[in-house]
N, C-alpha and C positions, 0 to 999 in steps of 0.2 A: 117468457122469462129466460134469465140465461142459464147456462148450463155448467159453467162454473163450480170446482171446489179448489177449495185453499189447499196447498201445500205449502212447508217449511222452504227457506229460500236455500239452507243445503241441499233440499232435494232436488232445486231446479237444475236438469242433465241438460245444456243445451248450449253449441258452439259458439258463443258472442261473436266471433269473428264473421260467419255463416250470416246469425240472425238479426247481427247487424248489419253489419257490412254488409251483405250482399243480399240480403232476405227484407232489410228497412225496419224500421218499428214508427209507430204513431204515437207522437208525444200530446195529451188530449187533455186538456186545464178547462176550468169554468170560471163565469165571473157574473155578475150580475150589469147588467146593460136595461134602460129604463123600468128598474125594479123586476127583471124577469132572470132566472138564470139563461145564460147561454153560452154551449160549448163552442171550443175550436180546437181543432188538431192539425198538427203536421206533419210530414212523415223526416224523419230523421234516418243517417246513415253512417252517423260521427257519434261514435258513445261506448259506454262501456260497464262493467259489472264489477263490482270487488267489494275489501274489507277494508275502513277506513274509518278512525276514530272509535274503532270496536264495537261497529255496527255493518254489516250490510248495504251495500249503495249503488247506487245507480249517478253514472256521470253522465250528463246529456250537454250539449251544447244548443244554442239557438243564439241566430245573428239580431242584430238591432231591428233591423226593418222588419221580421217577422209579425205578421199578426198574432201568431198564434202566444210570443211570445208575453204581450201584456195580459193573456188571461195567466199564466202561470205565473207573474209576477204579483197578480192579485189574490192569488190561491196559496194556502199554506200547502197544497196536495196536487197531483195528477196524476195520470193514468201512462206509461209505456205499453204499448198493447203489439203485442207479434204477433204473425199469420201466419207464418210458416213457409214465404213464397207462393202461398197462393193466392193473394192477390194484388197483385204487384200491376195489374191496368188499375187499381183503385188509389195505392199509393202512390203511381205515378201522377194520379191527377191530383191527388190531396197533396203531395209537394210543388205543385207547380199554379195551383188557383189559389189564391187569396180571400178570406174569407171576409176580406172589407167589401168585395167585390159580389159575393152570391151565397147562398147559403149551401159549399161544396162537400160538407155531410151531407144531405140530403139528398144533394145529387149527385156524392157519390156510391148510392147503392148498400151502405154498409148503413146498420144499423146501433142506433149510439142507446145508449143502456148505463145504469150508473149501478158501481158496487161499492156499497160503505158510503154513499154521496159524491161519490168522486167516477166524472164519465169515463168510460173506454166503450169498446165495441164488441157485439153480443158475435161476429164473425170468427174474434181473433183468436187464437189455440191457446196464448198465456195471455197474462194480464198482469202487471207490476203496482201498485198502488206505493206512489215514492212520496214525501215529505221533504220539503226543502231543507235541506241543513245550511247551506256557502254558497252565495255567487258572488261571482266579480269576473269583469270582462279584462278578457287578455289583454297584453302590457303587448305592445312593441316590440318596448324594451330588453322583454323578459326571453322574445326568441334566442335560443341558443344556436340553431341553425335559421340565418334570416331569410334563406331561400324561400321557405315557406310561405314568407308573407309576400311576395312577388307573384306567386304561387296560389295562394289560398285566398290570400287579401289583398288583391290591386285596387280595390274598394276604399282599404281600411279599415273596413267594415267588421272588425273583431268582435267574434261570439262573446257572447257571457256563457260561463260554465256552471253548471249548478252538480251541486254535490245532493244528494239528496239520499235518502234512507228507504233502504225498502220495507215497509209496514208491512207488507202482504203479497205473497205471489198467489195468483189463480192460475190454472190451466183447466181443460177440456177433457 
């Protein structure tokens, strides 16, 4: 069982720019697939933490082609789950396998665990439990600098952004 307690999300002390940015987080949604639940995660490096609409939130980003991304489109809930940089050979491989393709929880070593009904991982150091509030996928049009999209999107392939609320921070 995990080892988890709750803290206030004022309490959470921790660099977003570090633990995102450079540390990665796993974005980890469920969905029911022929009548069974089942998870998917992906590890994200684009996101961010603040005060919006006078709630607590978590911005997370995910591109179209994501797998991971239709279980969080069916989920009112998911999981943001941090490690701390240590383990970043597991996150490298959970952003880069597809989970249409193998079952890459499983092989990737970390152990999935659900709190509140919503999965994360019994490894990670904190655990965010967010609720969607807004998405909508980036506008083109809306770049203000358009270099970006040469850049970010020679694809075209524009995230949808989700604003979402943080119900619950855990840590270790």
């Amino acid at each position: 069982m995990n080892h988890f307690h709750e803290i206030s999300a004022n309490e959470l002390n921790t660099n977003v720019f570090q633990s995102i940015g450079k540390e990665w987080m796993l974005i980890c949604a469920e969905k029911e697939i022929d009548g069974k639940p089942v998870a998917n995660t992906m590890t994200a490096s684009w996101g961010g933490l603040g005060h919006l609409w006078n709630k607590d939130v978590a911005f997370t980003f995910i591109r179209p082609q994501r797998y991971t991304k239709e279980f969080v489109d069916h989920s009112d809930t998911f999981s943001l789950c941090f490690f701390g940089g240590d383990k970043m050979q597991e996150m490298t491989y959970l952003g880069r396998i597809s989970g249409r393709d193998e079952d890459k929880i499983q092989k990737s070593g970390l152990t999935l665990t659900h709190i509140d009904g919503v999965p994360c991982f019994e490894e990670a150091t904190t655990v965010l439990i967010c609720r969607k509030l807004y998405v909508q996928t980036l506008k083109e049009d809306c770049f203000a600098d358009s270099s970006l999209i040469s850049a970010c999107y020679p694809l075209k392939d524009f995230h949808d952004v989700y604003v979402s609320e943080i119900q619950k921070v855990f840590v270790k």
